[in-house]
C-alpha positions in Angstrom: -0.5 6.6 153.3 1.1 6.9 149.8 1.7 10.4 150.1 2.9 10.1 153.8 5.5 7.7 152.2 7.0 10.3 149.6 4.7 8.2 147.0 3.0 10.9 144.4 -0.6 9.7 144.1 -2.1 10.6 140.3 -5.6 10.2 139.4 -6.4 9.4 135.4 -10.0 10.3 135.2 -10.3 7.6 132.1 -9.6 4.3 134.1 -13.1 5.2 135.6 -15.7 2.3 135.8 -17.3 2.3 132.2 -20.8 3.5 131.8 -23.0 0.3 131.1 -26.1 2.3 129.8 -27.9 5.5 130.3 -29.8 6.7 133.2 -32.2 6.8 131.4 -32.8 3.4 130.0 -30.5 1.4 132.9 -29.9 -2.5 132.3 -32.4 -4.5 133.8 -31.0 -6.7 136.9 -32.3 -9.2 135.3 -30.3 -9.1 132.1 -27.0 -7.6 133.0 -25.4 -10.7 132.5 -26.3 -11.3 128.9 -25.7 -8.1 128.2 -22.0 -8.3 129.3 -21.4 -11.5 128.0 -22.6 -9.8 124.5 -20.5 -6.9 125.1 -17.8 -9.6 125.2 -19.3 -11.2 122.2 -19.3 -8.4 120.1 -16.6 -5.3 121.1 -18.8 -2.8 119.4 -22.0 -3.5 121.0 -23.6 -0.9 123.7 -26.6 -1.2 125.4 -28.1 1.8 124.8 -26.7 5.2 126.4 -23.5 3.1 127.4 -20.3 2.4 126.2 -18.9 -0.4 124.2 -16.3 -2.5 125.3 -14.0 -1.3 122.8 -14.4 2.3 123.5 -13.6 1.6 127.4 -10.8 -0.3 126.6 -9.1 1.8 124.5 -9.6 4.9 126.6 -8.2 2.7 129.5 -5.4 1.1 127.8 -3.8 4.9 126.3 -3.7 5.2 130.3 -1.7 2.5 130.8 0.6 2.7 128.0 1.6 6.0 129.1 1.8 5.0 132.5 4.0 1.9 131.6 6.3 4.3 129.1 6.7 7.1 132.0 7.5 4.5 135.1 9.4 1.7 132.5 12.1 -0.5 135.3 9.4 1.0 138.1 7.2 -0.8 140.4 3.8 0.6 140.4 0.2 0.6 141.7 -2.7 0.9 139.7 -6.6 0.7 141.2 -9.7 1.0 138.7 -12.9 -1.3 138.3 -13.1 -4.9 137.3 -14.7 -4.4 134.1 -11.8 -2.0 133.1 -8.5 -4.1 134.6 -10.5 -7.0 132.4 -10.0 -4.8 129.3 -7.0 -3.5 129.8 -5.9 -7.0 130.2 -7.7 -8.2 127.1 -6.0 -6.0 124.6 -2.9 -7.7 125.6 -3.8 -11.3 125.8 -7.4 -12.2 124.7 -7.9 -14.9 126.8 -8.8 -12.2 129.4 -12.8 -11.6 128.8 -15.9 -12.7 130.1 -15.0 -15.9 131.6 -12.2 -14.2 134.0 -13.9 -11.3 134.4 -16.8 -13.6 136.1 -14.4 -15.6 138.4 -12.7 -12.2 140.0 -13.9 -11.0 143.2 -14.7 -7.7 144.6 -11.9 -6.4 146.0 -9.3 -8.2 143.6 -5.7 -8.1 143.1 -3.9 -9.1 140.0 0.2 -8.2 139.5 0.9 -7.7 135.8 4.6 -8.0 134.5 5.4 -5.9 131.4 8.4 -5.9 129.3 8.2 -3.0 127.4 4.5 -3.3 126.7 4.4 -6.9 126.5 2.2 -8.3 128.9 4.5 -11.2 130.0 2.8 -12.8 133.4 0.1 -12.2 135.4 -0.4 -13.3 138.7 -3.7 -13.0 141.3 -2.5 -11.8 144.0 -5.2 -11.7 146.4 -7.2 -14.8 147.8 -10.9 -13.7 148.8 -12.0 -15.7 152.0 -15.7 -15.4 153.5 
């Protein structure tokens, strides 16, 4: 539809969903909860084979700072996973972390208002009805 509207569509391979753990030693079900909250807890912390929170979220946020440099007075669109749009939020205001990643919703739509690359308001934009 994008394209159909003269809209280029670009695809930035590092605003992929961030690898929890190895295939080979996957989170158990049962504790993927703790284990996120400690990612949250501690930045550095990977369950082992995956990635830490701080190593997603700087990948994901050199993404977004060159998208917001390239498109700056622009009106954009930007999809990736929960987990990521949660840390990409969080390096510009830290009260974006565990607590908000748990109340989002699968889909979820959040506008984010930047001022050079000062987050300035964020707003939910889509209300999830059953």
């Amino acid at each position: 539809m994008a394209e159909e509207l003269g809209q280029e569509i670009k695809i930035f391979e590092d605003l992929r969903e961030r690898h929890f753990s190895g295939e080979d030693d996957p989170i158990p079900e049962d504790k993927f909860m703790s284990e996120m909250k400690r990612m949250f807890d501690d930045f550095d912390y990977a369950y082992p084979g995956g990635e830490s929170n701080r190593a997603c979220q700087q990948r994901a946020v050199v993404v977004l700072r060159n998208i917001l440099e390239e498109n700056k007075g622009k009106k954009i669109a930007i999809g990736t996973h929960g987990n990521v749009m949660t840390l990409m939020m969080n390096h510009f205001d830290a009260t974006y972390g565990f607590d908000f990643l748990n109340q989002t919703v699968k889909p979820d739509i959040y506008k984010m208002q930047f001022n050079d690359l000062v987050l300035e308001e964020v707003t939910r934009l889509w209300e999830h009805r059953e």
